[in-house]
N, C-alpha and C positions, 0 to 999 in steps of 0.2 A: 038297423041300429048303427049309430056311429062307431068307427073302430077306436078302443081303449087307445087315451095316450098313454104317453111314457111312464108319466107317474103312475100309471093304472098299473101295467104291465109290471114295472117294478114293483108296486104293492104287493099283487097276485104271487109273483115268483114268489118273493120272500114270504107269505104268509101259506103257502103253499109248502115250500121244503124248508120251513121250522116246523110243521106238522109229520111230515114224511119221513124228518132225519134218524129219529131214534129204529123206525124196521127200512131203512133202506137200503144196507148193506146185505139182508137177509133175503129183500123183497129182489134184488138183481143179481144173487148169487155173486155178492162181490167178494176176491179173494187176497190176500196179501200175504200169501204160500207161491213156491215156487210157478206154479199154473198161473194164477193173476201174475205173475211177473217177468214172466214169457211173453203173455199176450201182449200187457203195457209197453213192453223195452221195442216188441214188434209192431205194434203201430206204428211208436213216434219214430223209430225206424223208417217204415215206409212212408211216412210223412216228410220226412229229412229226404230220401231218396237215397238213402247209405248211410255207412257207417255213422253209430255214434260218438261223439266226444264227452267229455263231463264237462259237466257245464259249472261254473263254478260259483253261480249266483240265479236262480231261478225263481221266478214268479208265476204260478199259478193264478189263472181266472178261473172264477166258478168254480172253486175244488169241491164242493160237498162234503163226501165224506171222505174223502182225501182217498179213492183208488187209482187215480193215477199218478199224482204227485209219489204219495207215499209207496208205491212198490217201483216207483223211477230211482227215487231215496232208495229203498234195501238195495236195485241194482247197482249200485255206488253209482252214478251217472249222474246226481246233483248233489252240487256243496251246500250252500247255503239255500234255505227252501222256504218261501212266503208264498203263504196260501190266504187266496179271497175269495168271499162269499158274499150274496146280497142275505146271504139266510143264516143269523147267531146260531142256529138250534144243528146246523152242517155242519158251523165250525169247531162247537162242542163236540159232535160226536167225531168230529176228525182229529181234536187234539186228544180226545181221552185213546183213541184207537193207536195215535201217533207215541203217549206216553207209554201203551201196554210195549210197542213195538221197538221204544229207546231210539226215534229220531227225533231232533232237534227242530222243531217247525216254531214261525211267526204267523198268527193268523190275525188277519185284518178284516173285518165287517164295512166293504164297499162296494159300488156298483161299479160295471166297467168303465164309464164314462168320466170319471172322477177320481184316478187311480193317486192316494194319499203318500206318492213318491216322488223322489227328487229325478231331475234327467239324469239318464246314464247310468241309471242304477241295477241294470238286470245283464246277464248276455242270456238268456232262455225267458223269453213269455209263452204259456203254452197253454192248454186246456182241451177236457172232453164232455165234448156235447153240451159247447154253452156259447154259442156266436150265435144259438139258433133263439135263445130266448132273450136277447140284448134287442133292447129297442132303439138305439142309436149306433151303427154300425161303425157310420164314418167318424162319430166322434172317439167310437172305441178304439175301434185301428191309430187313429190320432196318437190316441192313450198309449196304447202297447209300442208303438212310435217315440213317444216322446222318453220315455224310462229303458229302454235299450239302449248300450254302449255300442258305437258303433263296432260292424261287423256283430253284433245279436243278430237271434231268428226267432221267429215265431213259428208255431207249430202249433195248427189245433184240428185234432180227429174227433170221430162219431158224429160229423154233422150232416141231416137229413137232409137229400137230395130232391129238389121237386119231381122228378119223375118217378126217381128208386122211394120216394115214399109213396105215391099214387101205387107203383107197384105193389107197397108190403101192405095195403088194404085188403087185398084181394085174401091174405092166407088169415087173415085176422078175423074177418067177417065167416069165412068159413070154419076156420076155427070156432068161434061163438056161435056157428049153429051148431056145430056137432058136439059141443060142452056137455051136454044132458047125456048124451050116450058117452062118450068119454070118461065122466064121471060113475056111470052105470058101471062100466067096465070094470072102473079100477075100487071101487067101493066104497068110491067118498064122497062127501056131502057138498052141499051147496057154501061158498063163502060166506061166514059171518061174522062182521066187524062188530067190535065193539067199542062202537064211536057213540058220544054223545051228539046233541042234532050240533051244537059247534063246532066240534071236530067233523062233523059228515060235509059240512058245511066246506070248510078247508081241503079236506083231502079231496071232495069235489073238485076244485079247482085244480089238479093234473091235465080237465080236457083241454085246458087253456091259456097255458103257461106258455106254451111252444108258440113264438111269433114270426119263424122263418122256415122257410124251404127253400134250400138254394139251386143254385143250375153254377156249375165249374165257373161261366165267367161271369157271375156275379161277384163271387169269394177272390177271383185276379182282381179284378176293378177294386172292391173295399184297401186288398193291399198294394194296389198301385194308388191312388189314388192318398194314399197315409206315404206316400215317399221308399216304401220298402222295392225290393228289386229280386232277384231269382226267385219270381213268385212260383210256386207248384201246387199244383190241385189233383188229388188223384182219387181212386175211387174204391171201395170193398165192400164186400160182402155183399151179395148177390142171393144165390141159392140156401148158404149158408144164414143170410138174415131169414128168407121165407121160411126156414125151418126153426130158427130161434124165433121170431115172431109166434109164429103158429103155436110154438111150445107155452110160451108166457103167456097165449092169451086164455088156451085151455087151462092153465096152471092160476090165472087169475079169478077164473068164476069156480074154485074149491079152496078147501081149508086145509091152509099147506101143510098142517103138522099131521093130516091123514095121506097126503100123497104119499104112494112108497117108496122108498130110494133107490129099487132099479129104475122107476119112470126119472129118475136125475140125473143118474148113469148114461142112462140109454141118451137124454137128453143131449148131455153134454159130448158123449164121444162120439153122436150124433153131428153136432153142431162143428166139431174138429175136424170131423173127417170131411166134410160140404166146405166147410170155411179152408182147408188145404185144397179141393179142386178150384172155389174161387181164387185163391193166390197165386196157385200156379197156372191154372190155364184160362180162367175167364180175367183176371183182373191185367194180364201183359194184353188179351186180345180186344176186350171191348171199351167202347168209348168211357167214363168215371160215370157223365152222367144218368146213369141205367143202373145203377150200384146205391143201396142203400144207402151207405152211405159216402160220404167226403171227406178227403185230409186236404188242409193247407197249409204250407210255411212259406217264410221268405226271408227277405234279411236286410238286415239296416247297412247300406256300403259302409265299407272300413274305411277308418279315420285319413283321412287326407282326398276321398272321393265320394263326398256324399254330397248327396243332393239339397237344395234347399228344404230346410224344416216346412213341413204344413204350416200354414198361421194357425197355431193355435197357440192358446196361452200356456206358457210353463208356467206350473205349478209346483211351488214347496211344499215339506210334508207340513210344516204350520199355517200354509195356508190353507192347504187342503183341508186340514181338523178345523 
């Protein structure tokens, strides 16, 4: 079969996580309590390679339902906060989540490629787990290029490694044979959605939303290549992914409102204690790309040493609409 273009790709995303949006803060245990904002402040951390600053104008790519933006937001660490989505039904369930929580968010329904900002309008472009389903890379980087003030960075974690994800096959597949005893165990039943065939339809479309796996100098190249400079690629979760994998894939073939809450317990302070021996001893010692997953930042040189712009076209917000 021919591979989907772009337009395809961006249909799929979006008609995909507008179905998804309303359980999927439940469906990946997202938190926006102290715990979710520990881990978020520690990514983009590790992503930066040190300390963070506030940033005092931030633009999100691909925010969904806004777990990474919005607990960067409670850590006071962004001022002004625009969130984007190819999917309305994200940006819905990010503003209502954003209202319960009394932060101040703009959210914009675009793709990366076509970002509806003036130049020089951000010093933070950032995102999680969404470079991997953007069908045009170079033109994105371009994008996130052209609307940073110089001296911005970008930063974007959770993206799947081509080998560290060939890797987390291996716990997933096993996982999925041992479901049936798994389930024996804990005395719950098989998952049953209750989707009509148009929605099965939709929510089908997960196996095929993801259009990248990357290898570290792929992810240098996209941001060399858009003109940015201290590029850094690093890598996480290692042991700690095979054991959250394994967990979510058991946890996907039952009906989550019979799993018991020790198996969540166990899960997560499971997952904390494997994902602290990743950070401290396998992620200083081994290569990124064997690491589930990838972070990358870089940064636009400060004003008076920058390099020539990419050719690409600047775009205003009226022309962009």
């Amino acid at each position: 079969m021919p591979a989907p273009s772009a337009d395809e790709i961006r249909d799929v995303n979006a008609r995909y996580h507008d179905v998804a949006a309303a359980e999927y803060d439940a469906k990946w245990g997202i938190s926006y309590e102290e715990p979710g904002r520990q881990l978020v402040v520690a990514k983009l951390r590790k992503a930066l390679g040190g300390p963070i600053r506030r940033f005092d104008r931030a633009l999100e790519i691909g925010s969904g339902t806004g777990y990474f933006s919005l607990n960067l937001a409670r850590a006071g660490l962004i001022g002004q906060l625009t969130c984007t989505d190819i999917s309305q039904g994200m940006l819905d369930e990010l503003a209502g989540t954003a209202g319960r929580l009394g932060i101040p968010v703009e959210t914009v329904c675009t793709d990366a490629e076509r970002l509806p900002f003036d130049d020089d309008s951000f010093d933070l472009v950032f995102g999680h787990a969404i470079l991997h389903h953007i069908p045009d890379l170079d033109t994105a980087f371009s994008e996130f290029r052209r609307v940073l003030r110089p001296g911005g960075r970008i930063a974007f974690c959770g993206e799947p490694s081509h080998h560290g994800d060939r890797l987390a096959a291996l716990p997933k597949r096993a996982a999925l044979a041992l479901s049936p005893w798994w389930r024996r165990l804990l005395g719950v039943g098989r998952r049953v959605d209750a989707w009509d065939d148009a929605e099965a339809v939709e929510h089908g479309l997960e196996h095929v939303v993801d259009v990248h796996a990357f290898t570290p100098s792929q992810l240098e190249d996209f941001a060399a290549r858009a003109g940015f400079g201290d590029v850094r690629v690093s890598g996480e979760e290692l042991v700690a992914g095979w054991f959250g994998w394994a967990n979510r894939t058991l946890e996907s073939t039952a009906e989550s409102r019979q799993i018991p809450s020790l198996w969540f317990q166990y899960a997560y302070r499971g997952y904390m204690a494997l994902k602290a021996v990743d950070d401290h001893l396998l992620e200083p010692a081994l290569p990124p790309a064997i690491f589930y997953n990838l972070l990358v930042s870089a940064a636009v040189p400060p004003a008076g040493a920058e390099r020539a712009r990419p050719a690409a076209r600047a775009r205003t917000v009226a022309a962009a609409r």
